[in-house]
C-alpha positions in Angstrom: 13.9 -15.9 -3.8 17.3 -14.5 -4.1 18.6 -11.0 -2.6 19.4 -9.5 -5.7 15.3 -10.4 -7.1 14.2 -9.0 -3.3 15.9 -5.9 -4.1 14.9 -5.2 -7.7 11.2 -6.0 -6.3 12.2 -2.7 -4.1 11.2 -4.2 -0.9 13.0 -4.7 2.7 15.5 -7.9 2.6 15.5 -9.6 5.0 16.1 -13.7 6.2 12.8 -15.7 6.2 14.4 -16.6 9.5 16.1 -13.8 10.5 15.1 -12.8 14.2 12.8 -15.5 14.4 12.5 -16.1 18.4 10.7 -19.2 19.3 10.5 -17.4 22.4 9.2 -14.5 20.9 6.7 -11.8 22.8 3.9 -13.5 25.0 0.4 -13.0 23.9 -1.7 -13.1 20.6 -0.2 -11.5 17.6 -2.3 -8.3 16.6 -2.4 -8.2 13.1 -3.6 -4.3 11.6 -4.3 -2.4 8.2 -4.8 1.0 7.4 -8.6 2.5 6.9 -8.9 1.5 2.7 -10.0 -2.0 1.4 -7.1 -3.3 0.2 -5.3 -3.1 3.0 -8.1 -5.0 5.1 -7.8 -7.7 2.4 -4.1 -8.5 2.8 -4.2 -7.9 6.8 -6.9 -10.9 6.8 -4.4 -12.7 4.8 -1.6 -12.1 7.2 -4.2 -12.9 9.9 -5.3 -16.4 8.6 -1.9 -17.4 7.5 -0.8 -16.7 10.5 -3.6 -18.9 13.0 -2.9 -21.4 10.4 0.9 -21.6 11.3 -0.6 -21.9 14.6 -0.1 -18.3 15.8 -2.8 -17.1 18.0 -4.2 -13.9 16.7 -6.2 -10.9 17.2 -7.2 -8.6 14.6 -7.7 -4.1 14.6 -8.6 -2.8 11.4 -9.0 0.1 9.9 -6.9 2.1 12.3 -6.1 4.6 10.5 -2.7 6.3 8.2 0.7 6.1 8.9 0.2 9.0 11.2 -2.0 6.5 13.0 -0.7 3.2 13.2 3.4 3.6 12.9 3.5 4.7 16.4 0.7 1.9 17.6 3.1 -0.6 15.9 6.5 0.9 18.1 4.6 1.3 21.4 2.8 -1.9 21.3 -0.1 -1.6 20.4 -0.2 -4.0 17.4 2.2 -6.6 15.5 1.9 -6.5 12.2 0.5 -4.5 9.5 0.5 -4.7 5.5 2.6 -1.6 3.9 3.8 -0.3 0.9 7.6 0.2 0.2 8.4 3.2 -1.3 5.6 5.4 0.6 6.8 3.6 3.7 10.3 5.1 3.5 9.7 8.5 2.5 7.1 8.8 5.6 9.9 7.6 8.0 12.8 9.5 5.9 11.6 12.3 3.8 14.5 13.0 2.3 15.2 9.6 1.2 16.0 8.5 -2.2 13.3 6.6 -3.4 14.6 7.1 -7.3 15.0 2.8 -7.7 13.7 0.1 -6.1 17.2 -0.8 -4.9 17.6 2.5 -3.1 14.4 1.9 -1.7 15.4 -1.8 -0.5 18.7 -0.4 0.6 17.4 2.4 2.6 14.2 0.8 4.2 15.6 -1.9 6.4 17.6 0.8 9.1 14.7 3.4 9.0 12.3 0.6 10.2 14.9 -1.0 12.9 14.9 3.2 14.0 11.4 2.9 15.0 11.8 -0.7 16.7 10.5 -2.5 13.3 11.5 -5.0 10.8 10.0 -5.9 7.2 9.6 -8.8 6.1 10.0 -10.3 2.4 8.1 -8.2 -0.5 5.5 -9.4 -2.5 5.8 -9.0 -6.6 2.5 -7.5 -5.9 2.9 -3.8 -6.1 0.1 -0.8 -5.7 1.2 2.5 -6.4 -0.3 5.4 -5.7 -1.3 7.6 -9.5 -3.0 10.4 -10.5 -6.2 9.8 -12.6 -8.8 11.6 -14.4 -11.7 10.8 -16.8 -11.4 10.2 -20.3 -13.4 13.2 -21.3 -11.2 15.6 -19.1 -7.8 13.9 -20.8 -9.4 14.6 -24.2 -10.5 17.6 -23.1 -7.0 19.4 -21.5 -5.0 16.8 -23.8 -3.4 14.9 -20.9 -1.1 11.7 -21.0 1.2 12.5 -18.4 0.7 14.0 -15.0 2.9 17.7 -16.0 0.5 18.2 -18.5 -1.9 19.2 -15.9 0.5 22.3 -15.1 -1.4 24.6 -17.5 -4.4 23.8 -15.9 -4.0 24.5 -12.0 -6.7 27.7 -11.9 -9.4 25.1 -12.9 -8.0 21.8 -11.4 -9.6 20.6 -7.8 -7.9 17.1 -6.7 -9.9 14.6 -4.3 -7.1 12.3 -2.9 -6.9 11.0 1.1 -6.3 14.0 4.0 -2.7 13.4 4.2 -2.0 14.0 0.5 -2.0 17.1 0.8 0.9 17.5 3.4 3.3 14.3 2.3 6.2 14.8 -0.2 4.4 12.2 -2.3 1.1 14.2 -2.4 0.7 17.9 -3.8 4.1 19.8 -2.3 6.3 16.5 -4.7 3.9 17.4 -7.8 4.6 21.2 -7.5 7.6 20.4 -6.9 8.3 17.3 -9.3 5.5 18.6 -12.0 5.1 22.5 -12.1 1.4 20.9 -10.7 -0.8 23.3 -8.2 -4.5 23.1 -7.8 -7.2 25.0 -7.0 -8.7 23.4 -4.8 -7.8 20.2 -2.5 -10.8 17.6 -1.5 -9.7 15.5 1.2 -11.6 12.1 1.6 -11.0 9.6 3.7 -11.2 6.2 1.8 -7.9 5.8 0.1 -8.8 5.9 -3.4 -11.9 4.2 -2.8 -15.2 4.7 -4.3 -16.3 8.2 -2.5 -13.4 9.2 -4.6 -14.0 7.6 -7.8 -17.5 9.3 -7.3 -16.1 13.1 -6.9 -14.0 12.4 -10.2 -16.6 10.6 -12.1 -19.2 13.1 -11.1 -17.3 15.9 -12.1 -16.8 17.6 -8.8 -12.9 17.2 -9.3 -10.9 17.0 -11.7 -8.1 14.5 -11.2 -7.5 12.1 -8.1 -5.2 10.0 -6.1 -6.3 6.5 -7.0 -4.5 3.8 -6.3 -3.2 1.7 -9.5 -5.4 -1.7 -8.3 -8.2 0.0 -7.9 -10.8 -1.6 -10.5 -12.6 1.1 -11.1 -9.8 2.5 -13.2 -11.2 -0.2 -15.9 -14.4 -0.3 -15.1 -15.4 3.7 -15.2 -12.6 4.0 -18.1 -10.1 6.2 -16.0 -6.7 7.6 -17.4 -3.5 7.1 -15.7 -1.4 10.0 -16.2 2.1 8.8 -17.1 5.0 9.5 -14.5 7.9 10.1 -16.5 9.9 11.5 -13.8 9.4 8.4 -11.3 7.9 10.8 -8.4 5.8 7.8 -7.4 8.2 5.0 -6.0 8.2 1.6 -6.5 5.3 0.1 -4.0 5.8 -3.5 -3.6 3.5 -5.1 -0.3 5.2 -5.7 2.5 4.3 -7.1 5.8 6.0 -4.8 8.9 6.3 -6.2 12.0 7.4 -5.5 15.6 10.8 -6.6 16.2 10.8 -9.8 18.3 7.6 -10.3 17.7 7.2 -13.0 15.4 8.5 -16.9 15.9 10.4 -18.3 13.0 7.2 -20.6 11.8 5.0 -16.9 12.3 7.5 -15.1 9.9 7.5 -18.2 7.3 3.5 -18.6 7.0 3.8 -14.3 5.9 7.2 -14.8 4.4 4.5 -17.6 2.0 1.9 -15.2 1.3 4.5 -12.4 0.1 6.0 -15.4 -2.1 2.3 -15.6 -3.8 1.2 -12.6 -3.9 1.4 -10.5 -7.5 -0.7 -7.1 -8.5 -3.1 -9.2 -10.4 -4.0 -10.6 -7.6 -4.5 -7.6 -5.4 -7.1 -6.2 -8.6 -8.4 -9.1 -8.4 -9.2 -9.2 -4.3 -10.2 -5.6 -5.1 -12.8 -6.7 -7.2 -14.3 -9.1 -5.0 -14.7 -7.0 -2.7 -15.4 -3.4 -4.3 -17.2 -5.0 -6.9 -20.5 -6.4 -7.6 -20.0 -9.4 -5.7 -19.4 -7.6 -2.6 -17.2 -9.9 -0.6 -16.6 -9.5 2.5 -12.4 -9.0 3.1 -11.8 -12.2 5.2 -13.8 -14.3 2.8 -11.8 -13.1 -0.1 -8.5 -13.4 1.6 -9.6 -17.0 3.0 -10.2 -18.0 -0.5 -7.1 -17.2 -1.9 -4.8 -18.8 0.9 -7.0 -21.7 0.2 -5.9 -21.7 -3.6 -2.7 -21.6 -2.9 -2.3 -24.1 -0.4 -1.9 -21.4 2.3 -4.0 -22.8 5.2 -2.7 -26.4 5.2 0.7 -25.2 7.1 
């Protein structure tokens, strides 16, 4: 994959080889997520790709949000951790421009190397965050995009994670993007997950932060509001590491999964293990490597 296609995808560019130490760090690899599911399911990918480079590995997830686990990953405390582009860079660099994916890929690489961290090649797979509602609520207020909810702030409560409230990318960047205040804010700690597809589907909000691979969006029949002005960025996986962490087979075996890796298949990991089948995260992400010919390395 070329540069130019690396940066269009909006992620970090970066040599599959670059900083690759054979020598690298002592000691198992600690591979992370953040507390929703989808980031669980591609840290057990990074996980089993790596022990099957040979890597030894320990896993910690769940730790938390970016307020959480950014400083754990530049004192130490883990490796590697799954992110997303665009959200990445405006927590490290609030006032960066996040209006392309190439400002995103330009900008990325020397806020990460300020904190002591590299990222790795993007995935095509990309998650952005979106605000949703019902069906009956869009008929109802006549929404398609997310300003149209401007009219409607003295009756509009939003579920969304704690920290959406505070980021630029949460409420303050739709007031300020949108004209968009609410009445009310209900914080919940499951990413998008299905405590928050409850509030909204039970009607005790009225819109959400879901993100866009969440099945539910199908399955309940949500509405996307449309994002005319771009205020969610581009959002393509990304696998952050520790710098000097990683030996050059370590950063091929995730450099391979990124390679793989599209948004279908991140609904469709979703699924598995959101869904009825109730998967549990390794098993789906063992699965796919197995498809793809990721565990024979």
């Amino acid at each position: 994959m070329t540069a130019a296609v690396l940066m269009a995808l909006g992620g970090c560019v970066s040599d599959p080889l670059a900083g690759g130490d054979e020598d690298a760090g002592e000691g198992p690899i600690v591979v992370s997520s953040a507390n929703f599911t989808e980031s669980e399911i591609i840290g057990n990918l990074y996980a089993q790709a790596l022990e099957g480079a040979g890597t030894e590995v320990e896993t910690q997830f769940n730790i938390g949000s970016r307020e959480a686990y950014i400083p754990a990953l530049s004192d130490g405390s883990i490796d590697v951790i799954p992110e997303y582009t665009g959200n990445l860079l405006l927590f490290l660099d609030p006032e960066a421009d996040v209006s392309s994916p190439e400002s995103i890929a330009e900008a990325l690489p020397a806020a990460l190397e300020a904190k002591g961290l590299d990222g790795l090649e993007p995935a095509e797979a990309e998650n952005k965050d979106s605000v949703v509602v019902t069906a009956e609520t869009a008929e109802d207020w006549d929404l398609e995009a997310i300003g149209d909810l401007a009219e409607h702030g003295d009756d509009l409560t939003m579920a969304g994670p704690p920290e959406f409230a505070e980021r630029a990318v949460g409420l303050p960047g739709l007031e300020e993007t949108y004209d968009v205040t609410v009445d009310g804010f209900e914080p919940i700690a499951d990413g998008g997950g299905p405590a928050t597809v409850d509030a909204l589907v039970g009607g005790d909000v009225q819109a959400a932060n879901i993100f866009s691979t969440n099945p539910a969006i199908e399955a309940e029949g949500l509405v996307v509001l449309e994002d005319p002005e771009g205020h969610f960025a581009a959002q393509n996986v990304v696998p952050v590491v520790r710098q000097d962490r990683l030996t050059a087979d370590a950063q091929a075996a995730l450099d391979a999964v990124s390679a793989e890796l599209t948004t279908d298949d991140l609904v469709a990991l979703n699924l598995r293990v959101s869904g009825e089948e109730k998967a549990e995260p390794a098993t789906a992400a063992a699965d796919w490597l197995e498809e793809r010919g990721l565990l024979d390395s």
